[in-house]
N, C-alpha and C positions, 0 to 999 in steps of 0.2 A: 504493500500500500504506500511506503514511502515512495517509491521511483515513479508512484501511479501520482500524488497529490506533487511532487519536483515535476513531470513532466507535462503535469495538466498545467499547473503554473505559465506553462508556456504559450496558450492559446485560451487562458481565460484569465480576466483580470479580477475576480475577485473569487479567493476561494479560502474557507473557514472549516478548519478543523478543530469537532466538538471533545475535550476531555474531560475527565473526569478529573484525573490527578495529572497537573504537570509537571511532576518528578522524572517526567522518563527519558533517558540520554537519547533517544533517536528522535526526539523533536527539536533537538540542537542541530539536525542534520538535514530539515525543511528549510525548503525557497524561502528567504527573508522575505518572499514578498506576500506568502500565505500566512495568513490569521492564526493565529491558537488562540482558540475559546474556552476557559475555564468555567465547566457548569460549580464549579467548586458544592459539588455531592458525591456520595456514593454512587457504583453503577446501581442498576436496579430501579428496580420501582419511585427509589425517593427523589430519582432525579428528571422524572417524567414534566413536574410542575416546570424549572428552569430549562426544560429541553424545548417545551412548549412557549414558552414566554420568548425565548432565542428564534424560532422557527416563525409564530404569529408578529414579532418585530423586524427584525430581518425581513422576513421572506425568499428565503432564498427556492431559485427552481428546479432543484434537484437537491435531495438530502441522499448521500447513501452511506450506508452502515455495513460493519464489518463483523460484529460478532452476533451470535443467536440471543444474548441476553439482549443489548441491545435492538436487535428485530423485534422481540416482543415487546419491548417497551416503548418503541415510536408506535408499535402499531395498535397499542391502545390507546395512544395519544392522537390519532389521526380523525374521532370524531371532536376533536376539538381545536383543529387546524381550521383558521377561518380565511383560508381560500388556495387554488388551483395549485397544488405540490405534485411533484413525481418522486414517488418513494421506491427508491435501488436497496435491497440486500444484495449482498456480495457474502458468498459462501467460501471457504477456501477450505470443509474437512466434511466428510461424509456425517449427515447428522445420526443415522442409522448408528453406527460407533459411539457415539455419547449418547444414547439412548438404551445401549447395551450392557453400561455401566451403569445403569441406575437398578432399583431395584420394583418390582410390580407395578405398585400403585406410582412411584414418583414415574415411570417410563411413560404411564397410559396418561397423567398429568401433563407431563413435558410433553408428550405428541399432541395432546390436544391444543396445547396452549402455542405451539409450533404451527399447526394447522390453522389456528384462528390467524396468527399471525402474518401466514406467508398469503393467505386469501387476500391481505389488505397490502400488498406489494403490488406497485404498478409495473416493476421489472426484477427480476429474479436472473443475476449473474453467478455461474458459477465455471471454478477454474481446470475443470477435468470434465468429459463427457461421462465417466463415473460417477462422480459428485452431479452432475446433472442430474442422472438416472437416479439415483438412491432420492435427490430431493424431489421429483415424480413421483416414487415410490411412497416417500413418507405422507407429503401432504397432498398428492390428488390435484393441485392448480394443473393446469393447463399448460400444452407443451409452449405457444406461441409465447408466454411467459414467460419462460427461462432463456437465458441466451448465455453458450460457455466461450467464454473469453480467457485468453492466453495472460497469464501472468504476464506486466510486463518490468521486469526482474532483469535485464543486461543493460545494464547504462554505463557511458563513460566513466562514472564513478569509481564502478566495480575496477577497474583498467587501471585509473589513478592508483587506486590505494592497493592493487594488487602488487607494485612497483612498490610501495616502500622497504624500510630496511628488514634486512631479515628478521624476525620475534625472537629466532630460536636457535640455540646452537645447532641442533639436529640435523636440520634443515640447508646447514653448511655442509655439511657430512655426504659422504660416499655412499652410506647406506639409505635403502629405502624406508619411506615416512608413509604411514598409513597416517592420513584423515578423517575423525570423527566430529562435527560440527552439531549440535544443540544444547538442549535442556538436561539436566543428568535428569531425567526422568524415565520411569517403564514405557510410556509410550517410543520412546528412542530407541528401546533394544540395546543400550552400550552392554549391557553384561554378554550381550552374543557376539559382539563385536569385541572383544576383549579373551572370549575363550575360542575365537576361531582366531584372532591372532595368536595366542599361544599356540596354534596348531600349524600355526604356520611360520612359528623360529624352530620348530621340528626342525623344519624342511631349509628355511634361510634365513639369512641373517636380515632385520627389519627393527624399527622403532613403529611406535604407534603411538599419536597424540588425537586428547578430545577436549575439545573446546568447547565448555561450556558450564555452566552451575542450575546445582536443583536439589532436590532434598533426596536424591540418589547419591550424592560425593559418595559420601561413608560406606554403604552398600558396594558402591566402584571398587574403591580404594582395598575392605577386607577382600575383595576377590583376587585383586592384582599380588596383594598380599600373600593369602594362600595359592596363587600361582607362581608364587616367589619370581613373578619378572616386572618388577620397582623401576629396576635399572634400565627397563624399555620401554617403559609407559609414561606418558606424561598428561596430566590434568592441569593443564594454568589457569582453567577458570574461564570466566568470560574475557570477551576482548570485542570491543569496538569496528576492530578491522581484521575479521576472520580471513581475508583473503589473501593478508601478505603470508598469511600459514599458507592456504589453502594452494594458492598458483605455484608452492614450492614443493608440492607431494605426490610422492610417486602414485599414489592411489588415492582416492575419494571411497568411503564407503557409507555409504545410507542404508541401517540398521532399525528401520523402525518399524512398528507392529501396524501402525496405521498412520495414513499422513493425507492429506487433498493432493495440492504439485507442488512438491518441496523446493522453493528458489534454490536454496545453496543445491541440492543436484542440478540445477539448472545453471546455476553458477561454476560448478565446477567443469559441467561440461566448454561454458562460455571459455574458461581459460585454460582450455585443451588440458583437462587431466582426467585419466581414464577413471571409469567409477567402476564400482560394485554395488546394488541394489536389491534391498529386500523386494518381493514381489509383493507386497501387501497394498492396500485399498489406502489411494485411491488413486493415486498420478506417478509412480514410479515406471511401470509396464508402456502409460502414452507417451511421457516423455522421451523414453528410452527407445521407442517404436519397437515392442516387443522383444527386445533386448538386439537390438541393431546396434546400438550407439553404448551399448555397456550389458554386466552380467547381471542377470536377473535372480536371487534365490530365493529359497523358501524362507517365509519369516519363522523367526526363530531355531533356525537349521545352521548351527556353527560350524559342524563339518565342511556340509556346502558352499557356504560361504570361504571357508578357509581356502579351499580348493579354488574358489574365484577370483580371490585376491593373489595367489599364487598365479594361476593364470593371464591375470592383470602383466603384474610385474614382472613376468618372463615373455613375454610378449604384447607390451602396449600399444595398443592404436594409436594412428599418427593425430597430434594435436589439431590440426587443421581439419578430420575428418570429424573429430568430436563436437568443433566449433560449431561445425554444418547443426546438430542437433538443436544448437540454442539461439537459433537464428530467429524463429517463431514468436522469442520470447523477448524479443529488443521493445527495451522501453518504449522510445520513443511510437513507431509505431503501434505497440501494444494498447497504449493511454491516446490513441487517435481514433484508435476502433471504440473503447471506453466511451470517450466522449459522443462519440457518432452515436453509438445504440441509446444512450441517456439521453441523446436531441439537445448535445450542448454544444457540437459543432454540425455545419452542413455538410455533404458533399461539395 
């Protein structure tokens, strides 16, 4: 969403991003020339009164939203819009999956309150023709409704900051660097991506780093432990500019149990480095064009995996063929298409 709200910047002159809390380091990385609107509330429900008061002053012609909490909550606010709005959600994860986690009664709760919701959408984006399908599936709107648009996730940015200095000693190094980029969370899968690389300094010599924080470290960290390989794994935590890691590793691997269309595999492709990816719901298999452009495996299968990454690194595809993959997914054009289907540019 950020490359979406920089690249819109560029053919519309006013444009206002709603938050809740402005503590978050990638609003220091927005167009100085877009807005941040502090509803200063909670998300939820309590913040429906100042969302509404922003939206009946303003008026702006297009409101679109990014998360399912937020969806249901403009959309019980829209019989009190006092005039002509077009209301966009933007879907970016299979809702089918968070609905799976829940238990009886909050799942048939959360669908219904989902359904009421998506009815009062005047357009319904999402980022995978999976994620399409499943949101048909859950709520029943209408197909002319949905329209799946390409992430648009490759911008010069990514380029710049892939160039700066090295983060890591490793990364200088002769040996290959396995890439893990997220949340330490189970959805991420890093514990399979951790025991299919010990499967694979069996076989050669390799480091592995994962970039990221979550209430998984600890969990990480005793497994690396009891795999007693400390001395090849590295966790730094978060980092601003995953990319100057990223563009310097012999492998990318995308380990997760479920995902929409994960940028950073789209990103890694953009800077010609070969991936490995779990096969899981919902954008890993498209973007990959059925595993053309990198290896596909079974989620949760670290054997498989191991074997992929081994693969990888004794025979990498050429960077410029990988590039070809992430071509679809160029900003620029990607936030043209955006604004075309939202009726905020013409042909």
């Amino acid at each position: 969403m950020l490359n979406l709200m920089n690249s819109s910047a560029l053919f519309l002159k006013n444009i206002d991003v709603l938050v809740n809390n402005p503590n978050i380091p990638e609003l220091d990385l927005l167009n100085p020339k877009i807005n941040i609107i502090n509803l200063n509330e909670s998300p939820g429900l309590i913040s429906l009164p100042s969302l509404l008061d922003y939206i009946n002053k303003k008026r702006p012609r297009v409101i679109l939203t990014n998360r399912e909490r937020a969806n249901r909550v403009l959309a019980l606010g829209t019989p009190f819009i006092n005039y002509p709005i077009k209301i966009v959600f933007r879907v970016g994860m299979p809702i089918s999956t968070a609905l799976e986690r829940r238990n009886l009664v909050k799942r048939v709760l959360r669908k219904y309150s989902i359904k009421y919701a998506y009815k009062r959408a005047d357009l319904v984006i999402a980022n995978s023709n999976k994620v399409a399908e499943d949101i048909l599936d859950i709520t029943g709107i209408s197909t002319d409704r949905i329209k799946v648009l390409n992430n648009p996730t490759v911008s010069d940015k990514l380029y710049e900051l892939s160039n700066a200095p090295t983060p890591h000693k490793w990364l200088d190094e002769d040996i290959p660097v396995i890439m893990g980029i997220g949340r330490l969370a189970r959805q991420k899968g890093f514990e399979t991506l951790i025991k299919a690389f010990y499967k694979v300094i069996q076989r050669t010599e390799a480091r592995l780093i994962i970039l990221g924080e979550g209430k998984e470290r600890d969990s990480l960290l005793n497994l690396i432990r009891h795999l007693g390989i400390t001395d090849k794994v590295a966790l730094p935590g978060f980092t601003s500019n995953p990319f100057a890691f990223l563009s310097r590793a012999s492998c990318f691997v995308l380990s997760s149990a479920w995902e929409g269309s994960p940028n950073v595999l789209i990103e890694a492709l953009a800077l010609g480095i070969p991936v490995v990816a779990t096969d899981c719901p919902t954008g890993p298999r498209e973007i990959l064009k059925n595993g053309r452009y990198g290896e596909l495996v079974e989620v949760h299968n670290h054997n498989q995996m191991a074997e992929a990454i081994l693969k990888v690194l004794s025979s990498p595809p050429s960077p410029s063929f990988l590039k070809d993959a992430a071509e679809p997914y160029r900003a620029i054009p990607a936030t043209i298409t955006y604004l075309k289907v939202m009726g905020l540019l013409s042909d």
